[in-house]
C-alpha positions as CSV (number, residue, x, y, z in Angstrom):
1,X,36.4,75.5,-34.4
2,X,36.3,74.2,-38.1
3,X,33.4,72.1,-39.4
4,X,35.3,69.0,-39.7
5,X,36.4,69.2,-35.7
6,X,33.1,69.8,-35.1
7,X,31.7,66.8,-36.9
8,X,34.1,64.6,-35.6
9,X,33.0,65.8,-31.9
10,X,29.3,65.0,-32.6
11,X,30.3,61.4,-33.3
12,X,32.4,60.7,-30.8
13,X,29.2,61.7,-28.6
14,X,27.0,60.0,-30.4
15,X,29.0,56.6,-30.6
16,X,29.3,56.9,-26.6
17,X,25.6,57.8,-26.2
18,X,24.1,54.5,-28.3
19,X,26.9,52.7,-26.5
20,X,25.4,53.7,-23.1
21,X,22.0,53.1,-24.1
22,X,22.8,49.5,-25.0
23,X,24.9,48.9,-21.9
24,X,21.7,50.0,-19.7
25,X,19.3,48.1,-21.6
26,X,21.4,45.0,-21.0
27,X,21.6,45.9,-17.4
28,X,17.8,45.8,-17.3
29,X,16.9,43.2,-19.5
30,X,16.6,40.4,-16.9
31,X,19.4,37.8,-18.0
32,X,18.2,33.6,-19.2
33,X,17.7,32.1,-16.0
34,X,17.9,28.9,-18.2
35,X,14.3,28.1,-17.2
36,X,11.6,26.0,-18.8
37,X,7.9,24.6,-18.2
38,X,7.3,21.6,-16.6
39,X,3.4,19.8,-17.5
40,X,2.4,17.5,-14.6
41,X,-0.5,14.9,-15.0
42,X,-1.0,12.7,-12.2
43,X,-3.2,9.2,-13.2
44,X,-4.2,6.6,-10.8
45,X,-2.2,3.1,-12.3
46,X,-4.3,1.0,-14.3
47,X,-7.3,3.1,-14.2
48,X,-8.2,3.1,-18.0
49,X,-7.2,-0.8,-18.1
50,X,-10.0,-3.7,-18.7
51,X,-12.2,-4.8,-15.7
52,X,-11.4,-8.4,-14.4
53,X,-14.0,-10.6,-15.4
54,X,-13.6,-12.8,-11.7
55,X,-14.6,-8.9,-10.3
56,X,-12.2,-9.8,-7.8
57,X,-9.6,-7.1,-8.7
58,X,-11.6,-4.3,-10.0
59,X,-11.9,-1.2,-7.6
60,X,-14.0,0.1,-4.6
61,X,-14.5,3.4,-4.9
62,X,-12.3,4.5,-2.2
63,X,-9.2,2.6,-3.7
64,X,-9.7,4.8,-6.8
65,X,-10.9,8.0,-5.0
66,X,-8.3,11.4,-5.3
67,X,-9.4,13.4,-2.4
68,X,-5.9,15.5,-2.5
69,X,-3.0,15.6,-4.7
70,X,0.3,17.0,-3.6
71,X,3.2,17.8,-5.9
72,X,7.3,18.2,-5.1
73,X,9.7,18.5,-7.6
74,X,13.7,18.0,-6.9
75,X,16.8,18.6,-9.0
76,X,19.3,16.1,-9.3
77,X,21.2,17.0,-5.9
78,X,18.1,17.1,-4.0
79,X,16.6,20.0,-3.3
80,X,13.3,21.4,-3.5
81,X,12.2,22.9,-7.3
82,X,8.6,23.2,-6.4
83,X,5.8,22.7,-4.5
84,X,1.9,22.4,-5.3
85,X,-0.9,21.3,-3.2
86,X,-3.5,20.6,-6.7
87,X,-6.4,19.6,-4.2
88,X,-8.5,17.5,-6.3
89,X,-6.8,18.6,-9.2
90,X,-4.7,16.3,-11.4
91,X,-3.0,19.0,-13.8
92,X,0.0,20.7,-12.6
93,X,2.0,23.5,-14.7
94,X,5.1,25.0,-13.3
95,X,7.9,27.5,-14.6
96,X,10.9,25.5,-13.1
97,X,15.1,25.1,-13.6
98,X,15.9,23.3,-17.0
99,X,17.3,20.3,-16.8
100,X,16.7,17.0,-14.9
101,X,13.9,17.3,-12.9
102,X,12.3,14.2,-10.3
103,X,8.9,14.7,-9.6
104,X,6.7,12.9,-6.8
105,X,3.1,12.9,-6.7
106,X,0.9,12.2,-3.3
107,X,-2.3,11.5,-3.7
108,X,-4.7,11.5,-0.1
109,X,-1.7,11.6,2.0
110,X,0.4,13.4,4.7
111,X,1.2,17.1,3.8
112,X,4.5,18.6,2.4
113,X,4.1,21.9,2.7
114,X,7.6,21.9,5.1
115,X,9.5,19.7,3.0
116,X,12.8,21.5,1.6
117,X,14.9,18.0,0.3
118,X,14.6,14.6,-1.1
119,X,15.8,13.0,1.7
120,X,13.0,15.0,3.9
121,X,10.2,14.0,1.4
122,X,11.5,9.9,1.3
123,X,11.6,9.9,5.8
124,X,7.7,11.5,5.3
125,X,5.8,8.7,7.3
126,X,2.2,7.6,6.3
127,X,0.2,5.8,9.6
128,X,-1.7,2.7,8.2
129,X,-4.9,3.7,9.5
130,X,-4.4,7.4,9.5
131,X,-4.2,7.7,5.6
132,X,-5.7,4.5,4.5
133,X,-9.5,4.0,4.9
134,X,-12.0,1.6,2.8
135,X,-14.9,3.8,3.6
136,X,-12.8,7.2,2.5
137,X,-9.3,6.7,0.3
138,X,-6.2,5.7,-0.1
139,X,-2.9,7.1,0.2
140,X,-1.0,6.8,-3.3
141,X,2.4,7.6,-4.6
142,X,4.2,8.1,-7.9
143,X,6.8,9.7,-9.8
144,X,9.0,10.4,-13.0
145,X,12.0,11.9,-14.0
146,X,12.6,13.8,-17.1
147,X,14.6,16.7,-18.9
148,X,13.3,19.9,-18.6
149,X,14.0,21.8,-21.6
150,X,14.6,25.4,-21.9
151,X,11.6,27.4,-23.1
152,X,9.2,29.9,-22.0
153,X,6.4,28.8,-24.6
154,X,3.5,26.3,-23.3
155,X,3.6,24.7,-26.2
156,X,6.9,24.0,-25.6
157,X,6.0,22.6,-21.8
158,X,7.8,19.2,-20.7
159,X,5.4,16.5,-20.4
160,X,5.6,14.8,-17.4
161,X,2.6,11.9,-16.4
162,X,2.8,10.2,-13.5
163,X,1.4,7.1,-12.6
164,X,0.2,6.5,-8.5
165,X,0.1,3.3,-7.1
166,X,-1.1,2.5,-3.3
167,X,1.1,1.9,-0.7
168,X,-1.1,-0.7,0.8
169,X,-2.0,-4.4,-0.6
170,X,-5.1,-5.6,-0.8
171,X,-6.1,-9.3,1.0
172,X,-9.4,-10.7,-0.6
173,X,-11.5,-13.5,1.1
174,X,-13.6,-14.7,-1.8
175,X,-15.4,-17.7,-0.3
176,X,-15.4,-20.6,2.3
177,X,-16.1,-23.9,1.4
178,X,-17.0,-26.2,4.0
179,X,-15.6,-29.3,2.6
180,X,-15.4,-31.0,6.7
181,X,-16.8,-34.6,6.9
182,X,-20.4,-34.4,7.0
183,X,-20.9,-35.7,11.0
184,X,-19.4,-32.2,11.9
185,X,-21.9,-30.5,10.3
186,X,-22.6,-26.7,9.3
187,X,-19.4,-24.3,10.3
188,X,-20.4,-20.6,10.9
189,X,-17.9,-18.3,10.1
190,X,-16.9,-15.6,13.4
191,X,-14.3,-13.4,11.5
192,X,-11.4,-13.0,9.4
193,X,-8.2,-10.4,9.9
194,X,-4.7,-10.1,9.0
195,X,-2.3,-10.9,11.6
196,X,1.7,-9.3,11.6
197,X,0.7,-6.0,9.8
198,X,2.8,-3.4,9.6
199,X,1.2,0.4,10.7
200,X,3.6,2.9,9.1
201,X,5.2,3.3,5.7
202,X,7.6,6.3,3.7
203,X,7.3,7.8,0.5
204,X,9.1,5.8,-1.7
205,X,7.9,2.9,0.5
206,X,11.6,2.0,1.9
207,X,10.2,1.9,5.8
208,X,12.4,-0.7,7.6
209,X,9.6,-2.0,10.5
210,X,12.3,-4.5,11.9
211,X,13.5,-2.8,14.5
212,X,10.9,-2.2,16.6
213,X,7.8,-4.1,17.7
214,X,5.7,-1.0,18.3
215,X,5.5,-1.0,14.5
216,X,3.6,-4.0,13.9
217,X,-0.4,-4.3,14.6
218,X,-1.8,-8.2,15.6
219,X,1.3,-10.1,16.3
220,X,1.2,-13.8,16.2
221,X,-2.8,-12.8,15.3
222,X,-3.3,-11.6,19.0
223,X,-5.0,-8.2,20.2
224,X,-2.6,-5.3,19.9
225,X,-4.6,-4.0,23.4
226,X,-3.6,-7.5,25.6
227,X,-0.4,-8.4,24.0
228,X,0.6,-12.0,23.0
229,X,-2.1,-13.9,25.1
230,X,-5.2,-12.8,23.5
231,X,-6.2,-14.4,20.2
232,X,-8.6,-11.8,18.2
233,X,-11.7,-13.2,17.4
234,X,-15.6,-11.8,17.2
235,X,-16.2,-11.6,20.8
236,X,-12.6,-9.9,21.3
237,X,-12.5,-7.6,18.2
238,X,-9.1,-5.4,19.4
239,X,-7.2,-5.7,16.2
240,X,-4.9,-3.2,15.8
241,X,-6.6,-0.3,12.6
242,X,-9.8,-2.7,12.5
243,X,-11.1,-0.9,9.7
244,X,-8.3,-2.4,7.3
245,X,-7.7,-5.9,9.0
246,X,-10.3,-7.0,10.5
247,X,-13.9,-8.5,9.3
248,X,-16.6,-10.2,11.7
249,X,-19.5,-11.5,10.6
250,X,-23.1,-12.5,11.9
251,X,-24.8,-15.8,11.4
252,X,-22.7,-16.5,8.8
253,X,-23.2,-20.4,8.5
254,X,-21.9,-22.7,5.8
255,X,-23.6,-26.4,5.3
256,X,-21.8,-29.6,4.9
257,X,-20.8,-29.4,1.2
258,X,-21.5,-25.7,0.7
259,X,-19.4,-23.0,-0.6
260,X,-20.5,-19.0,0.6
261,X,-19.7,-16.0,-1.4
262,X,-21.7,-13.8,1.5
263,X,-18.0,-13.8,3.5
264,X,-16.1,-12.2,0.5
265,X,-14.4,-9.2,1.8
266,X,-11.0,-7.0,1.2
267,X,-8.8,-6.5,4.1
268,X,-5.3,-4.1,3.6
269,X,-1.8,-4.1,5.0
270,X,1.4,-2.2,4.3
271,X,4.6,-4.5,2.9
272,X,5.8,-7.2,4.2
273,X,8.5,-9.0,2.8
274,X,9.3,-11.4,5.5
275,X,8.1,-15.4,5.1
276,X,8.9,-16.6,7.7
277,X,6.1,-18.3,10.0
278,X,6.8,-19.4,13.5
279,X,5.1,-21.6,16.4
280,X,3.6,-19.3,18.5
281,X,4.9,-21.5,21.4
282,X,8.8,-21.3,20.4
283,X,8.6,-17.5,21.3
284,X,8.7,-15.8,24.1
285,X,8.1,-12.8,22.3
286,X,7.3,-10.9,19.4
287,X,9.8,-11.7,16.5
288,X,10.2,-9.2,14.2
289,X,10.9,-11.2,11.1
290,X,7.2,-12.9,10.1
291,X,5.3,-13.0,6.8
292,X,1.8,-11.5,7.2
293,X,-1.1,-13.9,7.7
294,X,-4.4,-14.3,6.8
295,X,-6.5,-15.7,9.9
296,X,-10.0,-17.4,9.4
297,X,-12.3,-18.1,12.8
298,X,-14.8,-20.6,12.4
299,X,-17.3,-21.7,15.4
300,X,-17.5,-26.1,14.6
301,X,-19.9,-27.9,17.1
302,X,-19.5,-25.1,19.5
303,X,-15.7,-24.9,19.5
304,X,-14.2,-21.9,18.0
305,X,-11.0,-22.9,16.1
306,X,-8.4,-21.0,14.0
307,X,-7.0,-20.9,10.5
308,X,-4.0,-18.9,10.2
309,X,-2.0,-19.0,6.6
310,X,0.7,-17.0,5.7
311,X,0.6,-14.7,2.9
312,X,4.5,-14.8,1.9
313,X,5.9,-11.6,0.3
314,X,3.3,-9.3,0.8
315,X,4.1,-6.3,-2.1
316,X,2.4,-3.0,-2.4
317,X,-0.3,-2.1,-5.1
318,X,-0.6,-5.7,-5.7
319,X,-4.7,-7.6,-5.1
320,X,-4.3,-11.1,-3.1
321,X,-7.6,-13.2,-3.4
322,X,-8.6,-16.2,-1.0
323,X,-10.5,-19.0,-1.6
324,X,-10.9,-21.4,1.5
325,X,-11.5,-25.2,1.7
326,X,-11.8,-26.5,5.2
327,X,-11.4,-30.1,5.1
328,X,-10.4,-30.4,9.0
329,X,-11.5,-28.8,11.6
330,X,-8.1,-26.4,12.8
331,X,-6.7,-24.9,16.2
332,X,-7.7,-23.4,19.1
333,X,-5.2,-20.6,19.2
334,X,-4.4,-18.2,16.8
335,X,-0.7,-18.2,15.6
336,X,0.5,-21.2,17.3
337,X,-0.4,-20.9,21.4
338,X,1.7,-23.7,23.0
339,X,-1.5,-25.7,23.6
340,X,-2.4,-29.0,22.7
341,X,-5.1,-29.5,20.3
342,X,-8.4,-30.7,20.1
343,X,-8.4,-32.5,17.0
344,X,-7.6,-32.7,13.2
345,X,-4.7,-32.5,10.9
346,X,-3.3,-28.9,11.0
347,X,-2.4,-28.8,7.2
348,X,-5.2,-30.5,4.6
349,X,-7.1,-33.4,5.1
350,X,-9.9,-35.3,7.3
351,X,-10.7,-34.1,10.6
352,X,-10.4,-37.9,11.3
353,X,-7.3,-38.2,11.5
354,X,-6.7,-35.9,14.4
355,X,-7.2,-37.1,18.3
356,X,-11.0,-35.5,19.9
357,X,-8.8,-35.2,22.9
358,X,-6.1,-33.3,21.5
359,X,-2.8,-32.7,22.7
360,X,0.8,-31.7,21.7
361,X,2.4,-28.3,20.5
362,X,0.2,-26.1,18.4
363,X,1.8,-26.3,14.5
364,X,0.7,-23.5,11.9
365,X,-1.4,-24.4,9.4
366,X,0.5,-23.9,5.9
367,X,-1.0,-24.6,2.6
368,X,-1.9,-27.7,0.3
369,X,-1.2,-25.6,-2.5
370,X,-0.8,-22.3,-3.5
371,X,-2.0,-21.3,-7.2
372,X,-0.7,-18.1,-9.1
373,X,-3.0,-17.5,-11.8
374,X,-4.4,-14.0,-11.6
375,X,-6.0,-11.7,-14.1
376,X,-5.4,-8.1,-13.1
377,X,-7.3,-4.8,-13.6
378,X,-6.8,-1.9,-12.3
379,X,-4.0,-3.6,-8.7
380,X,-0.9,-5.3,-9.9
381,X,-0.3,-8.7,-9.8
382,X,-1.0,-10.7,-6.6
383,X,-1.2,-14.4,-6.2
384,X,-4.7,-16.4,-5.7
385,X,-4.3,-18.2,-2.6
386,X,-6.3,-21.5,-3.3
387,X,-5.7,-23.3,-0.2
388,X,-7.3,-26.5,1.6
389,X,-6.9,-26.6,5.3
């Protein structure tokens, strides 16, 4: 075999060696999985923004507390990217699909360690009193959506904040004024709670409470244990997650001309976006269409009477503060009970003009006026309820 043959020979091998080398290094190098990095930060809304000089918005520390954060991530057809349960942690980096990416954050609420879809996370169910807790935290929720981009540098990470806001509303009382003509004397002031509160809300807070009443805690302002007869007041404290809408007090007694700051407290509720406010007496039974209210119990001259005003559009994340006048003395059942009543106007004005021996169907009390003027820290905006009754 001639020198030249053999030459030729040794290149032909040696072309089909380096081309089987590079083949199996392709097969082995793994292939762009067209991934990229995705930089979570989870903030609590508002919380860097100025304090409210009234310090009726600014925060308890359980409405700003972060025992838990959990984070899901879905592409755009709805299925589960990721997963994290940060604990107390507020960072979150994850290798993930490029591309748009919707992330939710859950701060303090019900676990999602089975969730696989979007529409599994959204039907996730938070109980009002089960996740919700003045003396603990506060279930909160949040997301974004952005473009992942391709990369596998950290610099190169995605930023991706998100902002949580609570699921609940807060109802301030902020003071009783005792504004009644001055033969009535002191009032003392028994309790105050939220009546028509819905006890469950989703994830993306899209819960639909109107088809059952099973869903709704103090209707018409009655105890959630005894049904539609029994008005809640401080010697029958069964409101339905007391802890959230429900305050009694002790000796809490307000003189002719005085105004007290001592009753100021914050009472929560899920959404409401219902307005309507019925006669108690026009109802057989519990209608599923009522705003919340907020329900003031004062003992004058030995009767116990009611205040019940409703709250409107009740909206998540959003602080409602409370200022009372009571220029007349109000009713003896809570949400409107059929009976006739003892005395006095049931919207503004002197006690006067109402009949000492009563009589007639039981009317709500609505407001003289309603004020929206309201500075707000770290809630969103919520209307100051300035009302004479």
């Amino acid at each position: 075999m001639n020198m030249k043959r053999i030459t030729g020979i040794l290149l032909i091998l040696s072309a089909f060696a380096t081309g089987f080398l590079t083949l199996s290094c392709a097969k082995n190098t793994p292939a762009d999985n067209s991934e990229g990095l995705l930089r979570v930060r989870v903030a609590l809304s508002g919380a860097a923004s100025t304090k409210a000089p009234d310090n009726y918005l600014t925060l308890e520390d359980a409405e700003k507390k972060i025992s838990d954060v959990q984070v899901v991530a879905f592409d755009t057809g709805g299925a589960l990217l990721a997963y994290a349960d940060l604990g107390t942690s507020t960072s979150y980096e994850q290798k993930i699909k490029a591309g748009e990416v919707t992330v939710y954050a859950v701060v303090n609420g019900p676990s999602l360690a089975s969730v696989t879809t979007l529409k599994e996370f959204s039907a996730v169910q938070a109980k009002l009193e089960t996740y919700n807790s003045p003396s603990s935290d506060f279930v909160q929720v949040g997301s974004n959506t952005v473009m992942v981009k391709k990369t596998s540098d950290p610099k190169e990470a995605t930023p991706c904040p998100i902002s949580v806001k609570r699921l609940v509303a807060r109802v301030r009382l902020a003071q009783v004024t005792n504004n009644l003509p001055a033969a009535y004397g002191a009032l003392s002031v028994d309790c105050v709670y939220l009546g028509n509160v819905c006890n469950l809300e989703n994830m993306v807070g899209g819960f639909d409470a109107s088809k059952n009443a099973s869903y709704w805690y103090n209707p018409y302002g009655c105890s959630a244990v005894n049904g539609l007869t029994s008005y809640i007041n401080s010697s029958n404290a069964k409101a339905g997650a007391s802890e959230l809408t429900y305050k009694a007090y002790s000796a809490q007694s307000i003189s002719h001309g005085q105004t007290s700051t001592a009753v100021a407290t914050n009472l929560y509720a899920y959404k409401n976006s219902n307005t309507a406010f019925y006669d108690r007496s026009l109802h057989t039974s519990y209608t599923l269409d009522q705003a919340t209210t907020l329900n003031l119990v004062c003992t004058i001259k030995g009767t116990k009477y009611y205040y019940p005003v409703s709250l409107g559009t009740l909206e998540p994340n959003k602080a409602y503060t409370a200022e009372f006048i009571v220029n007349s003395i109000g009713n003896t059942g809570a949400q409107g009970d059929g009976s006739g009543d003892t005395g006095g106007s049931t919207g503004s004005g002197d006690a006067s003009k109402g009949s000492e021996s009563g009589g007639g169907t039981r009317k709500p009390i609505e407001f003289g006026s309603i004020s929206v003027s309201v500075t707000v820290a770290e809630w969103d905006e919520g209307n100051v309820l300035s009302s004479e009754i």
